[in-house]
C-alpha positions as a Markdown table, in Angstrom:
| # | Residue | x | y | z |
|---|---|---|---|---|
| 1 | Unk | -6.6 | -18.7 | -5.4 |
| 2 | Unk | -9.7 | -17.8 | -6.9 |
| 3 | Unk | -9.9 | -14.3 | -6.7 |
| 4 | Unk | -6.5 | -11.8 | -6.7 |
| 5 | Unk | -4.8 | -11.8 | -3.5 |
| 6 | Unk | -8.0 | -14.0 | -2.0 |
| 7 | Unk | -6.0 | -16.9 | -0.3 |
| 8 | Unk | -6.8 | -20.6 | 0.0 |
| 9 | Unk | -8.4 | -21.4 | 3.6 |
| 10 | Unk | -8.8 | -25.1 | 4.8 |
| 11 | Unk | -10.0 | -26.1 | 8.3 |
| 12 | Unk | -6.6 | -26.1 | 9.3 |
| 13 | Unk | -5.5 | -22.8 | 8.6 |
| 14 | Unk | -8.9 | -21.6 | 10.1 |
| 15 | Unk | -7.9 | -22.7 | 12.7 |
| 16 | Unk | -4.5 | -21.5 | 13.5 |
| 17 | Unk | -5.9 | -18.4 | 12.9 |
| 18 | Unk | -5.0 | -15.6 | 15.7 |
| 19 | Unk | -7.7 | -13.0 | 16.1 |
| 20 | Unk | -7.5 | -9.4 | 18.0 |
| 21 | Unk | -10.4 | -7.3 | 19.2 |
| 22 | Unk | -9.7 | -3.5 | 17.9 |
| 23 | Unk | -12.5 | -1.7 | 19.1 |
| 24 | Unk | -15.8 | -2.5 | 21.0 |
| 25 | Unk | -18.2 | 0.4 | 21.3 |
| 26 | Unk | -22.0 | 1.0 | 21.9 |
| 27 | Unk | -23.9 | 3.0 | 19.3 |
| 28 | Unk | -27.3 | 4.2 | 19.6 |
| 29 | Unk | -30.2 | 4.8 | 17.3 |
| 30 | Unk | -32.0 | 7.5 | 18.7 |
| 31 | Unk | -36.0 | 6.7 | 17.8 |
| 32 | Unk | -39.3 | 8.1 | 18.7 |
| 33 | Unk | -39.8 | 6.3 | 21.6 |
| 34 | Unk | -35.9 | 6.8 | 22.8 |
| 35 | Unk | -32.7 | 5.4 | 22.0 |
| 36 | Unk | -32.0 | 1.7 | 20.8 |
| 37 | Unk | -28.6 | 0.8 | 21.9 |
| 38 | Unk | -26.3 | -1.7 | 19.7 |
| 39 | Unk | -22.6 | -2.9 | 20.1 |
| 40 | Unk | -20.3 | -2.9 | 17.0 |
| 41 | Unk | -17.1 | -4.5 | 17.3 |
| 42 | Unk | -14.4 | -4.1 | 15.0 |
| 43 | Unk | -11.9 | -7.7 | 14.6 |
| 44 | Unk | -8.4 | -8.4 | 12.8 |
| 45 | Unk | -7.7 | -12.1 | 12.3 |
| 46 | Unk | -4.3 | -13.4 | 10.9 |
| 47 | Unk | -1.6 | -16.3 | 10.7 |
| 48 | Unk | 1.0 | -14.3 | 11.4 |
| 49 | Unk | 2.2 | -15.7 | 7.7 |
| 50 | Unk | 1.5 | -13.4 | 5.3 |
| 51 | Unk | -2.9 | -13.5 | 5.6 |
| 52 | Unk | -4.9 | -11.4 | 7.4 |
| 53 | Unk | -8.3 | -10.0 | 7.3 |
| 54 | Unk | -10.9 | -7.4 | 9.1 |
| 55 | Unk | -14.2 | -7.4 | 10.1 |
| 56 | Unk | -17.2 | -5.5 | 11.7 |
| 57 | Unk | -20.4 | -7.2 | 13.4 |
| 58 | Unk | -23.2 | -5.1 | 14.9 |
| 59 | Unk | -25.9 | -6.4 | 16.8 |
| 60 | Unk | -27.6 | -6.1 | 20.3 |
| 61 | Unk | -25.3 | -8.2 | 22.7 |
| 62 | Unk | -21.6 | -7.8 | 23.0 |
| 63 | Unk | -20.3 | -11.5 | 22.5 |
| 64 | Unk | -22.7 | -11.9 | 19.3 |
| 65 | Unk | -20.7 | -8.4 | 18.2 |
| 66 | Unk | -17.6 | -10.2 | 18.1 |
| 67 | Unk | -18.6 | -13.6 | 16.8 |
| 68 | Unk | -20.1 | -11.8 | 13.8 |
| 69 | Unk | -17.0 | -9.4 | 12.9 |
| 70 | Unk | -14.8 | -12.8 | 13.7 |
| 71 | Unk | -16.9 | -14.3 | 11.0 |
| 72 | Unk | -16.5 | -11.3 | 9.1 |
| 73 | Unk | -12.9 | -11.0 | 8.8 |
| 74 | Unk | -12.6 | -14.7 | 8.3 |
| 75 | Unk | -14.2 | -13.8 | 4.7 |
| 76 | Unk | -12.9 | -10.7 | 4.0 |
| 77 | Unk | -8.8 | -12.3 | 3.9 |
| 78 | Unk | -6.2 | -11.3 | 1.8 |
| 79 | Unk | -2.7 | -12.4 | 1.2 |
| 80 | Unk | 0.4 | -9.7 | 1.9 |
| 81 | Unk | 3.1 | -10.2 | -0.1 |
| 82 | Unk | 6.2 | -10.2 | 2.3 |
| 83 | Unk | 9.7 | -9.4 | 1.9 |
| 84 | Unk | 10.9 | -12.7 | 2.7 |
| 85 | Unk | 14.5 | -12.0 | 4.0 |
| 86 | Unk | 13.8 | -10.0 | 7.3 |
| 87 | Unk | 9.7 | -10.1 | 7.3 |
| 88 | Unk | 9.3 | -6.2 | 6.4 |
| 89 | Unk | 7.6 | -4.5 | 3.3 |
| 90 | Unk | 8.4 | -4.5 | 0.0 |
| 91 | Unk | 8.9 | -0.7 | -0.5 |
| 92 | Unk | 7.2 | 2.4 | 1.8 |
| 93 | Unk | 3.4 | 2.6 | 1.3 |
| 94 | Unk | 1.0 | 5.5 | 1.7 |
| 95 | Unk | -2.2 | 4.2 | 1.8 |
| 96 | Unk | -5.8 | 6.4 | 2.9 |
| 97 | Unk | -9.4 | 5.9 | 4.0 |
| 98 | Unk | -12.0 | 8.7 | 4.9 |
| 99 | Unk | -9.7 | 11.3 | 6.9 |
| 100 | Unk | -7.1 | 8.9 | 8.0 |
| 101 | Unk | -3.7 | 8.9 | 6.0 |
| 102 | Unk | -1.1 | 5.7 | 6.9 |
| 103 | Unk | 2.7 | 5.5 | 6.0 |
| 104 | Unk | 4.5 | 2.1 | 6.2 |
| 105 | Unk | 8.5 | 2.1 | 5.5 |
| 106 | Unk | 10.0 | -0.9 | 5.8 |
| 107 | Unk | 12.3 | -1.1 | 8.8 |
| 108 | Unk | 15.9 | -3.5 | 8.9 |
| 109 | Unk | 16.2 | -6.5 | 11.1 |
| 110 | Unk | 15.8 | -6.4 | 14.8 |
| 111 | Unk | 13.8 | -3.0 | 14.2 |
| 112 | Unk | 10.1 | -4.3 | 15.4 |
| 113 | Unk | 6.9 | -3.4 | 14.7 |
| 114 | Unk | 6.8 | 0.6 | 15.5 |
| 115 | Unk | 3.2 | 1.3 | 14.7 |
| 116 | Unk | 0.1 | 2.8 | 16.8 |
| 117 | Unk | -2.9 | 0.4 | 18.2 |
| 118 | Unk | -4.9 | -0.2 | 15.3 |
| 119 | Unk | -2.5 | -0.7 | 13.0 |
| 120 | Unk | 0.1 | -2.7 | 14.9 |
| 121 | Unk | -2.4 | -5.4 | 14.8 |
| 122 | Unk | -3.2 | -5.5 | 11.5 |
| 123 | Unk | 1.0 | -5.5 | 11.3 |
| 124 | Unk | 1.8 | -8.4 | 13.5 |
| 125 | Unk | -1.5 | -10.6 | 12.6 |
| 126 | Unk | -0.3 | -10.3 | 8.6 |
| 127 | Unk | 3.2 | -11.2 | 10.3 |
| 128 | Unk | 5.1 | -8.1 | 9.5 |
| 129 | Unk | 8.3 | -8.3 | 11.8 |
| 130 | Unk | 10.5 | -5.1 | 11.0 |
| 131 | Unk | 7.9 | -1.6 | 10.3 |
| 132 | Unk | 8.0 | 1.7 | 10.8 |
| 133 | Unk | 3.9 | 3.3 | 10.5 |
| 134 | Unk | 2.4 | 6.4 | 11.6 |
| 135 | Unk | -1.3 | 7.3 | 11.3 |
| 136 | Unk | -2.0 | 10.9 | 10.4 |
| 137 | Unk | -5.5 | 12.6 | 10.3 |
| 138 | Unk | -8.5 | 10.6 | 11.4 |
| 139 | Unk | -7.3 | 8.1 | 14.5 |
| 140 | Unk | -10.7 | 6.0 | 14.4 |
| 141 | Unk | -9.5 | 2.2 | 14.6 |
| 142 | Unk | -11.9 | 1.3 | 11.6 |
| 143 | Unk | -10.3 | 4.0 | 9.4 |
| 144 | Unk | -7.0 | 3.3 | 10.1 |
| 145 | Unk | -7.5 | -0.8 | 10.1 |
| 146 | Unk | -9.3 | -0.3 | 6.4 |
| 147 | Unk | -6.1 | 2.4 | 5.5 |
| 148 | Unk | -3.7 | -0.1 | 6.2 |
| 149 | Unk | -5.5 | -3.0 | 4.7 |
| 150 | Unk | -5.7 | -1.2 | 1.5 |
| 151 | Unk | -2.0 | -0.6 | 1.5 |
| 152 | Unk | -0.7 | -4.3 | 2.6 |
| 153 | Unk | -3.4 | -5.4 | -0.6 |
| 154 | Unk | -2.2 | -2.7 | -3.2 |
| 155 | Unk | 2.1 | -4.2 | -2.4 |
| 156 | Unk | 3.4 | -6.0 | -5.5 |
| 157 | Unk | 6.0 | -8.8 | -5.2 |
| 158 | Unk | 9.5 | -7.9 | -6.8 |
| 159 | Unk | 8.7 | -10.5 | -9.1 |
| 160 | Unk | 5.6 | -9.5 | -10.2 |
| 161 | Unk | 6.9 | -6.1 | -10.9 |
| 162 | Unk | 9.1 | -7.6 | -12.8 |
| 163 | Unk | 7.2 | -9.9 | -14.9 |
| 164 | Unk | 4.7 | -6.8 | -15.5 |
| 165 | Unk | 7.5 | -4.9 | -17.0 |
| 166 | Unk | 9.4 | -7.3 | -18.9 |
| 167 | Unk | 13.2 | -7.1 | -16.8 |
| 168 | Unk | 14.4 | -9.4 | -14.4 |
| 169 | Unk | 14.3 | -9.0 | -10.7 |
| 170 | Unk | 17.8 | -7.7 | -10.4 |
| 171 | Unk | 17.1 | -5.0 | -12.7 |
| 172 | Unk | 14.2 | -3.8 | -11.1 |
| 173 | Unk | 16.1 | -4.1 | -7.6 |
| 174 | Unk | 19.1 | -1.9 | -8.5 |
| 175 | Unk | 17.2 | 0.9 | -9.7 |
| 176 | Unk | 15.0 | 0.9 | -6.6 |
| 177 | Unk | 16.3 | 3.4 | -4.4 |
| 178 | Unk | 18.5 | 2.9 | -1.4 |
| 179 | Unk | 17.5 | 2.9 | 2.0 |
């Protein structure tokens, strides 16, 4: 990995790749001569393993929209450190963009993914099984998918906590509180 929590993509993990379209909307630029009408369309791409990315594309036609924000999010990947026992988060996360507020707690097995429309995509692309998430303020997709984002790439591994603060992972484990 060259950059922090950039991860390694070949051809073949291009490819197995899942992608979800988030929003699709016209915009308009209003000019002298009237309006000039674009598409933006907002993408979340993932392996369902722990990588997932977002990405916007504007231009005039709807499918060139969502080729560019595919190739968008393709670039813009990062990797989510996973518990690995039941596929939930590390610890709750409260993560916000603009006017939109997210909270993530991780949920116990068999729970789901208990999130709104947005943000249960980014969830289940990064292949987060067990979640409880709410949104609060702002409810536009490309606040909320940037909000969550930011939260999944701000989680530290146990074991990086660890390492950071000189104990071992046990130690750091029964002081975190109980659930």
């Amino acid at each position: 990995m060259n950059d922090k929590n950039k991860p390694d993509l070949n051809q073949e993990s291009i490819s197995a790749l899942r992608e979800k379209q988030v929003q699709i909307s016209r915009v308009a630029k209003v000019v002298k001569g009237g309006r000039i009408f674009r598409f933006s369309a907002l993408t979340v791409v993932g392996d369902g393993e722990g990588k997932v990315g977002y990405g916007r594309g504007k231009v005039r036609e709807v499918p060139l929209a969502m080729k560019k924000s595919l190739e968008a999010a393709k670039k813009n990947m990062i990797d989510v450190k996973l518990n690995r026992r039941n596929k939930t988060l590390q610890y709750p996360i409260t993560s916000s963009h603009g006017a939109s507020t997210v909270h993530m707690r991780p949920a116990a097995e068999g729970t789901g993914v208990i999130a709104g429309g947005a943000m249960r995509a980014v969830l289940e692309l990064a292949g987060v099984r067990n979640v409880l998430a709410k949104g609060y303020g702002s409810t536009n997709p490309a606040n909320i998918v940037r909000a969550t984002f930011k939260g999944l790439k701000e989680m530290k591994s146990p074991n990086y906590v660890a390492r950071k603060r000189g104990k071992t992972i046990k130690e750091i484990q029964a002081n975190a509180p109980r659930r």
